[in-house]
RODO-2510 file (C-alpha; in nm, 4 decimals, decimal comma):
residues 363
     n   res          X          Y          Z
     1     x    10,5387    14,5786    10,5277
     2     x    10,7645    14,2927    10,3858
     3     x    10,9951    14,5302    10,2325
     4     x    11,1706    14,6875    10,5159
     5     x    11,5441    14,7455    10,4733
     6     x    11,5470    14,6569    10,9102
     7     x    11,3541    14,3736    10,7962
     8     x    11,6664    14,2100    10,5693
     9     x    11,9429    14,3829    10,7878
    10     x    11,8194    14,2016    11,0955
    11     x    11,7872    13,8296    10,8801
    12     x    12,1738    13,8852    10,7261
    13     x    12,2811    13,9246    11,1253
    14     x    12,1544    13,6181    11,2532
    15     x    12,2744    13,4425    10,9324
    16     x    12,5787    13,5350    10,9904
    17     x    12,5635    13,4902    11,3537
    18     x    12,4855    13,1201    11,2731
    19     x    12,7088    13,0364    11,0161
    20     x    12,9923    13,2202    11,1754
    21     x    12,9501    13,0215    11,5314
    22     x    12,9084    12,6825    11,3411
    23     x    13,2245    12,7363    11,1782
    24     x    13,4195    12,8038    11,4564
    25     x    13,2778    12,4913    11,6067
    26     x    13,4244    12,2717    11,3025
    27     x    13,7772    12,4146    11,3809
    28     x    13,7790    12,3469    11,6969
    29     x    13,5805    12,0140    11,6582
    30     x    13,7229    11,8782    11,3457
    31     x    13,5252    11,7954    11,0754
    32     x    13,2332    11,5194    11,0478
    33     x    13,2168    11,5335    10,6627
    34     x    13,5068    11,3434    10,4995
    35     x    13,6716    11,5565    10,2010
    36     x    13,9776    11,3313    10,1611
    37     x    13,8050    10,9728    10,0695
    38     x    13,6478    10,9385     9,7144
    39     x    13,4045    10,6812     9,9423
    40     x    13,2673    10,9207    10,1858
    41     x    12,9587    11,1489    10,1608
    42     x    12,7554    11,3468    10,4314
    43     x    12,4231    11,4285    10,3348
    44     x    12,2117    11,6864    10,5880
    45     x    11,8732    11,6192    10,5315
    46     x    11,6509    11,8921    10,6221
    47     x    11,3919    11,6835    10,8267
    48     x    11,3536    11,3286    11,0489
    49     x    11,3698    11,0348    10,8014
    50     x    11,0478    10,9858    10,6319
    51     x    10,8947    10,9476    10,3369
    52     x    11,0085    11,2801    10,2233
    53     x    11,3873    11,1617    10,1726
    54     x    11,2653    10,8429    10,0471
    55     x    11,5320    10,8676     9,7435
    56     x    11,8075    10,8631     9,9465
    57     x    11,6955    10,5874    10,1782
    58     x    11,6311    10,3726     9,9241
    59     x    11,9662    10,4305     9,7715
    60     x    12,0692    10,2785    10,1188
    61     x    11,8494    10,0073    10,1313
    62     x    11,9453     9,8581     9,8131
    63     x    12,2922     9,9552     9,7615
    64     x    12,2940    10,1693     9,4884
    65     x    12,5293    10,4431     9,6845
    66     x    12,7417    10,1199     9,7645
    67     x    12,7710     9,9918     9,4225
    68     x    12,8631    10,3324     9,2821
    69     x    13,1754    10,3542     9,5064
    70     x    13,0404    10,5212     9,8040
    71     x    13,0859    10,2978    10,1178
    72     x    13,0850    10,5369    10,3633
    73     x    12,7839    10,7042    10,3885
    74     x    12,6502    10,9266    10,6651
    75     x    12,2317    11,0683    10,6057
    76     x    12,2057    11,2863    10,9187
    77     x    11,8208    11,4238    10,9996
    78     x    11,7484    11,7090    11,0332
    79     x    11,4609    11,8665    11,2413
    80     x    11,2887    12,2048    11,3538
    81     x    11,6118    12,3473    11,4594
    82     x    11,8428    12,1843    11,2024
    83     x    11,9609    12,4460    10,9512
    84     x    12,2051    12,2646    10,6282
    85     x    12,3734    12,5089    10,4410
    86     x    12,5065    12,6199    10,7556
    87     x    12,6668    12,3180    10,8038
    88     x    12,8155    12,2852    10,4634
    89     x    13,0158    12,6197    10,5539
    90     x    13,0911    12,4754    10,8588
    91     x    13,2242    12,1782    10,6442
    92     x    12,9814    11,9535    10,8514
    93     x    12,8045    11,8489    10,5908
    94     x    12,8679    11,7790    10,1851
    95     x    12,5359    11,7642    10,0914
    96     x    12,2588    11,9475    10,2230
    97     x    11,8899    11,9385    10,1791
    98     x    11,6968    12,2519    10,2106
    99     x    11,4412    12,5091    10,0805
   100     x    11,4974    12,7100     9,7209
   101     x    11,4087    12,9647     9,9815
   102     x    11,6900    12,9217    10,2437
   103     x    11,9040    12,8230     9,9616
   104     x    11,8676    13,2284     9,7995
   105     x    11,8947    13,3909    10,1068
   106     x    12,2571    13,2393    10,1224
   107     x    12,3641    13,3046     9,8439
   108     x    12,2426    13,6908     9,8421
   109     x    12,4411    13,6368    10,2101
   110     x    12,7550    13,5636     9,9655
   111     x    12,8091    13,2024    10,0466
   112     x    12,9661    13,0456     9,7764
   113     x    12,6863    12,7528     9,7148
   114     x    12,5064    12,6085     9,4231
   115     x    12,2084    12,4278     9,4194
   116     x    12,2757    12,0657     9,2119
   117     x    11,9194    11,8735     9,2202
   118     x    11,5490    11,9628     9,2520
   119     x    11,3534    11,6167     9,4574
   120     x    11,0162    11,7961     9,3794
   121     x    10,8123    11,9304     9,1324
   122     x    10,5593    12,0750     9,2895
   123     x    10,6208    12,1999     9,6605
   124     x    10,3676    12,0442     9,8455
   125     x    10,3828    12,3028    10,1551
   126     x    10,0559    12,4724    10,2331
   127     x     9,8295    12,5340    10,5181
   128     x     9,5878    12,2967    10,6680
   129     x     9,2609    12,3919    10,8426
   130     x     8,9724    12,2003    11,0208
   131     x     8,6823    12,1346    10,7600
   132     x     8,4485    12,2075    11,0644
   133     x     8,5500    12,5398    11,0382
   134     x     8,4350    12,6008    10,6855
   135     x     8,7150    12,8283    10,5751
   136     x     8,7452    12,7024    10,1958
   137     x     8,9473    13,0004    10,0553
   138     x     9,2225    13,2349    10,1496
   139     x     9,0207    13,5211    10,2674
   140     x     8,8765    13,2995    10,4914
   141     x     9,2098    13,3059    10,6745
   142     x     9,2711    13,6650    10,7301
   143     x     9,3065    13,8492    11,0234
   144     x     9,3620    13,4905    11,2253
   145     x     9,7050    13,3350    11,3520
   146     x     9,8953    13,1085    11,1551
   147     x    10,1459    12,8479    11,2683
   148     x    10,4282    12,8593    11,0118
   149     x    10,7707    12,7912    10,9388
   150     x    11,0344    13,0612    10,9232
   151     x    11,2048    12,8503    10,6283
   152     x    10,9145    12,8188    10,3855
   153     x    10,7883    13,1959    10,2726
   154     x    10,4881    13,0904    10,1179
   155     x    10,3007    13,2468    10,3512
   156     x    10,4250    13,5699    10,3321
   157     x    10,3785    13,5268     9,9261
   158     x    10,0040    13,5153    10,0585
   159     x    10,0147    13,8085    10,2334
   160     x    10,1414    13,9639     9,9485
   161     x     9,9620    13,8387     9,6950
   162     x     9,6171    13,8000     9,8357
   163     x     9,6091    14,1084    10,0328
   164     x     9,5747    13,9217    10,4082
   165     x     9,6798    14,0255    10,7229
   166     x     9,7376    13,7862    11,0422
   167     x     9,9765    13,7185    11,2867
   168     x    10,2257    13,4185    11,2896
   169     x    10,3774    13,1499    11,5317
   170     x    10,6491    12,9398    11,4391
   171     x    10,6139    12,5530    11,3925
   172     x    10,7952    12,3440    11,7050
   173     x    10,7527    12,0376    11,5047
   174     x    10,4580    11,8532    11,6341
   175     x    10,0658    11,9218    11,5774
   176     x     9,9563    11,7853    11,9257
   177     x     9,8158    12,1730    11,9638
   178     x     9,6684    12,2534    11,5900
   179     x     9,4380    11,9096    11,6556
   180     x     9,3549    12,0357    12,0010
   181     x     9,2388    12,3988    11,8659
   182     x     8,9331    12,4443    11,6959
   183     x     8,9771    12,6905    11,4523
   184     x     9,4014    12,6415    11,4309
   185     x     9,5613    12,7314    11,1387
   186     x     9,9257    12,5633    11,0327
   187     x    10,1758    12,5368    10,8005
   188     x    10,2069    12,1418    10,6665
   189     x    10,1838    11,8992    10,3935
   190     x     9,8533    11,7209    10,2434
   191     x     9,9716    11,3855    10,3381
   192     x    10,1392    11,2979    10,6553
   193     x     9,9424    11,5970    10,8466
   194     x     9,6357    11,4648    10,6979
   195     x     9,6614    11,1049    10,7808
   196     x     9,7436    11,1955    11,1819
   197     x     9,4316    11,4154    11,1930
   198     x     9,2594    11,0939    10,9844
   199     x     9,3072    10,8822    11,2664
   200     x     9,1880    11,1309    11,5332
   201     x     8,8799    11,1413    11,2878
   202     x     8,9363    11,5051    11,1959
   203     x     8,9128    11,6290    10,8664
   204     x     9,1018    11,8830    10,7029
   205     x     9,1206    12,1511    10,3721
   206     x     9,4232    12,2442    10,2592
   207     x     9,5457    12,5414    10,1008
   208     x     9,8645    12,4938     9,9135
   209     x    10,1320    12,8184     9,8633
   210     x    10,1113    12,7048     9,4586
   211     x     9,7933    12,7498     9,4385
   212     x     9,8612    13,0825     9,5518
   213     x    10,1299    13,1407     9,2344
   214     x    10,4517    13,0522     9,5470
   215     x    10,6299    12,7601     9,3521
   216     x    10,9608    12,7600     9,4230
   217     x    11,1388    12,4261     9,3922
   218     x    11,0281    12,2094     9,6642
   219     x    11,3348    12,0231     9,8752
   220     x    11,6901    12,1687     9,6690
   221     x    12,0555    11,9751     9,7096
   222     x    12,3039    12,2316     9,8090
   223     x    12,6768    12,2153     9,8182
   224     x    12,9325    12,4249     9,8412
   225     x    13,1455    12,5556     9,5187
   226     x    13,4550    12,4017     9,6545
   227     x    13,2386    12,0632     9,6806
   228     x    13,1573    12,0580     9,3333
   229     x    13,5070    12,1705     9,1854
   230     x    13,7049    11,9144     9,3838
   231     x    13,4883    11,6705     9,4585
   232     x    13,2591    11,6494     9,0677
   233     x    13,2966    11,2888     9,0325
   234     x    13,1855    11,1960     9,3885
   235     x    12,8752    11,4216     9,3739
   236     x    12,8086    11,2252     9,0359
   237     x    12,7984    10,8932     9,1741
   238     x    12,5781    11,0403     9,4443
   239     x    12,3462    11,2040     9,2474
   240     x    12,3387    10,9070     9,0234
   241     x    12,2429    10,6722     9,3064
   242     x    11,9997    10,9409     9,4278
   243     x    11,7722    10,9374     9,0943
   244     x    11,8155    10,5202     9,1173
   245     x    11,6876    10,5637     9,4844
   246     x    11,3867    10,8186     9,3567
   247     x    11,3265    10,5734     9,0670
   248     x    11,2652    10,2349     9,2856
   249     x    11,0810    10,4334     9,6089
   250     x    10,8157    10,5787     9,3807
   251     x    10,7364    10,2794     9,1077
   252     x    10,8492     9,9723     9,3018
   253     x    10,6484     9,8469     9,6425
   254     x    10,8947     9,6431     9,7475
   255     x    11,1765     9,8463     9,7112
   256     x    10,9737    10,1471     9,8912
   257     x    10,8695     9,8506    10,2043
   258     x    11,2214     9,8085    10,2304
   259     x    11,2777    10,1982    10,2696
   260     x    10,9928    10,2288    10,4749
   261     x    11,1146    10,0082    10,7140
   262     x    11,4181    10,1350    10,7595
   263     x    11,3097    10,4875    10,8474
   264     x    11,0664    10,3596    11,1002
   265     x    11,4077    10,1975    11,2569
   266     x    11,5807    10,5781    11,1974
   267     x    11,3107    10,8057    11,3625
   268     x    11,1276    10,6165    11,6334
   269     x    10,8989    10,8997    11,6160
   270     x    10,7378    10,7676    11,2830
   271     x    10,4324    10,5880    11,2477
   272     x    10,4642    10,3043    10,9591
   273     x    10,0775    10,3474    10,8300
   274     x    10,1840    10,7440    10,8102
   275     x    10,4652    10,6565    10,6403
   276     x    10,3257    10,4777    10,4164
   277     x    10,0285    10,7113    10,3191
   278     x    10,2588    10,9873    10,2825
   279     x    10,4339    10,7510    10,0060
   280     x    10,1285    10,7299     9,8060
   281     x     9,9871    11,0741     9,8529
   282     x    10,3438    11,2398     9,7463
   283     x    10,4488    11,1279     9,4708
   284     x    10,2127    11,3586     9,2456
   285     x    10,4481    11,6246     9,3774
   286     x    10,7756    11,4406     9,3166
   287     x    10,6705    11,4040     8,9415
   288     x    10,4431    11,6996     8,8960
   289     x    10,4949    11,7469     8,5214
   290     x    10,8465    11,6137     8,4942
   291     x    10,7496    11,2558     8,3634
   292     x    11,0222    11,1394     8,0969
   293     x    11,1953    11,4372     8,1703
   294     x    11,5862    11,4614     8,3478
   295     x    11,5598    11,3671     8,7179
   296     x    11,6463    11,6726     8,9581
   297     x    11,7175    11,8881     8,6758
   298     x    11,6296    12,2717     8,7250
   299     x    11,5355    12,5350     8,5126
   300     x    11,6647    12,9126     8,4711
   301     x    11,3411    13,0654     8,4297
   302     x    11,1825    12,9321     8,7491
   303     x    11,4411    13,0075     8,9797
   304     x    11,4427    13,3619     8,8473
   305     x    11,0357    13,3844     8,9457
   306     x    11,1082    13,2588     9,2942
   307     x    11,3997    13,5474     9,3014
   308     x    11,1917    13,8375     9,2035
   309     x    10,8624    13,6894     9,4151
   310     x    11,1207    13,6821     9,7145
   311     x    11,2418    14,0504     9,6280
   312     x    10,8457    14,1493     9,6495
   313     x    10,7989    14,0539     9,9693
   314     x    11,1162    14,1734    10,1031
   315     x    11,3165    13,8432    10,1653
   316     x    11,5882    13,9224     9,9077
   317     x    11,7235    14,2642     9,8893
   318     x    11,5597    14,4253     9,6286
   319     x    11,9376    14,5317     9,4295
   320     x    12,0167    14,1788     9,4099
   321     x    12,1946    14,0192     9,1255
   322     x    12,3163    13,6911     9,1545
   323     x    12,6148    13,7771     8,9404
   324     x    12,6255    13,3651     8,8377
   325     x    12,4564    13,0887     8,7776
   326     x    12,1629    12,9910     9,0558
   327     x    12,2126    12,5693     8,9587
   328     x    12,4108    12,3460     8,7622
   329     x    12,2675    12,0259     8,6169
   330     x    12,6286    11,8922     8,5116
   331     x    12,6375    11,6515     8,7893
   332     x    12,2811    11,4846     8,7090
   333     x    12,2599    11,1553     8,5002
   334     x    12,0591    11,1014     8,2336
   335     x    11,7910    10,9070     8,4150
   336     x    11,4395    11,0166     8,3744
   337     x    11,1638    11,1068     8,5831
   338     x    10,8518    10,7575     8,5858
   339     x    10,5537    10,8935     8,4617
   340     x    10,2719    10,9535     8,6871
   341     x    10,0567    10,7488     8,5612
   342     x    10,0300    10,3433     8,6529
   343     x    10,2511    10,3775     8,9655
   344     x    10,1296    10,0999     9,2248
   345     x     9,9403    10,1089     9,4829
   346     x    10,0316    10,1101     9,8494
   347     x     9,9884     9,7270     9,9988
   348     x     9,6232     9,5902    10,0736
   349     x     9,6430     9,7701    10,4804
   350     x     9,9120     9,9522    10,4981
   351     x     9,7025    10,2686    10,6252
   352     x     9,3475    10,3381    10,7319
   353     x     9,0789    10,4336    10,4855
   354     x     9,0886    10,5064    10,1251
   355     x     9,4422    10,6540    10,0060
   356     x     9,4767    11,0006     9,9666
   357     x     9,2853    11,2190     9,6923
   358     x     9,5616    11,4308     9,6247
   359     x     9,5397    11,6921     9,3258
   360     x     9,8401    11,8301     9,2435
   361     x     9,8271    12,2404     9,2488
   362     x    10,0058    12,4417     8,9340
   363     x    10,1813    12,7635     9,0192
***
């Protein structure tokens, strides 16, 4: 069913719609991302500040964007509705944070982009049931309705794969109605998710799309071609200050309370004891196997199993050939990934109950 031609047709048009209305906003708008100043950067991120961007507000919070020559720096959040590599056509953004998945579909679109750093190893998204309901594998799911969203295809990998049919809904952003429903099914991570049902003393299973074989890099840095031509040595520093960011929020408690603290001051929606078990129960998926290895770096083989999985399910026209290179790792530095092992603990009540138990799924 996911390889309908109507299917892809219908996707291309409201990508195009999109991309095509945003940019005639910009011209008539001006642009918010600075291209002229060696000391400017925009970075989209692809949700609220949280946890999840914890690199780059850390690279805030302790200057490292500052002290590599960027002093004007703009981190917009993003949200449900937010879409980034949009906005880098629309010249909106420099950077944008998004999904390998959304990432593909533009380029097969013809968007001249190129994915320059990978934040995680292991995507952590997934589905996350009640544990009163006993469901404890996929089949357990079938024929039910699943809250999902549009931007993350694992579920339609799990479809595929696993031979399930059941309707979807997309995600608006909250899980007021998933806790309310006793048998709800919905598309989330195993930390922050988990920790709001925690304190509503609900527990919860979850199923992750790697466990499933659906890997694809977890939360990619886009930017335009143009970007990275004219613009190499900026996108260095960034990148650079990025991995220092990364490096301090996952092995140093201080420099991670300091982050912390500052995104509960960006997104008034966010809870500091989430926050902070979200910290501790993600950073098996920032690392995933990459300890000592290159931070953000990418590999060819990988990307090229997301493409054809994407092709198999019909979000990627099946004649596709990239016809270039998917990533570039030119821009990274040579920093390395911490090792998983002996990173600190969260501080002494910072959350409720025992930290998370979080085992790390292998596509």
């Amino acid at each position: 069913m996911f390889r309908s031609p109507s299917r892809w047709a219908r996707l291309r048009l409201a990508f195009a719609a999109l991309i095509a209305a945003l940019v005639l906003a910009a011209c008539g708008a001006g642009s918010s991302a600075s291209r002229d100043s060696g000391d400017s950067l925009t970075v989209q991120l692809s949700w609220f500040s949280n946890a999840q961007n914890g690199g780059w507000t850390t690279a805030q919070t302790q200057g490292y964007l500052a002290q590599a020559g960027l002093s004007k720096v703009s981190i917009l959040p993003g949200g449900p509705n937010v879409s980034g590599i949009p906005l880098l056509a629309a010249g909106r953004a420099d950077i944008a944070v998004t999904t390998a998945e959304s990432y593909l579909q533009a380029k097969a679109q013809g968007l001249p982009v190129i994915a320059v750093y990978n934040e995680f190893d292991v995507a952590p998204t997934g589905v996350l049931v009640k544990k009163s309901t006993g469901w404890t594998s996929w089949a357990d799911l079938a024929g039910k309705s699943w809250t999902v969203a549009p931007a993350s295809l694992g579920w339609q990998w799990v479809q595929h794969s696993q031979g399930l049919q059941f309707t979807t809904q997309n995600f608006n952003g909250t899980y007021n109605a998933f806790f309310a429903e006793p048998d709800g099914i919905t598309q989330g991570y195993p930390t922050n998710t988990v920790y709001e049902a925690r304190k509503q003393n609900i527990e919860l299973n979850y199923f992750s799309y790697a466990s499933a074989g659906f890997n694809p890099y977890g939360q990619v840095l886009v930017v335009t071609e143009d970007y990275a031509k004219n613009h190499a040595d900026t996108l260095r520093k960034a990148l650079s200050a990025l991995s220092k960011g990364w490096t301090a929020y996952l092995t140093d408690v201080s420099a991670a309370a300091k982050a912390n603290e500052q995104m509960v001051k960006d997104n008034n929606q966010l809870a500091a004891d989430t926050n902070w078990f979200t910290w501790a129960g993600q950073r098996p998926f920032v690392i995933g196997s990459r300890g000592g290895q290159q931070m953000g770096a990418m590999a060819a083989d990988r990307w090229a199993t997301t493409v054809d999985q994407m092709k198999q399910i019909g979000a990627l026209p099946a004649s596709w050939n990239p016809g270039g290179a998917l990533f570039d790792n030119t821009f990274l530095p040579a920093d390395t990934m911490p090792d998983s092992a002996g990173l600190p603990d969260a501080p002494a009540g910072s959350f409720q109950g025992p930290a998370p138990a979080v085992s790390v799924p292998q596509g």
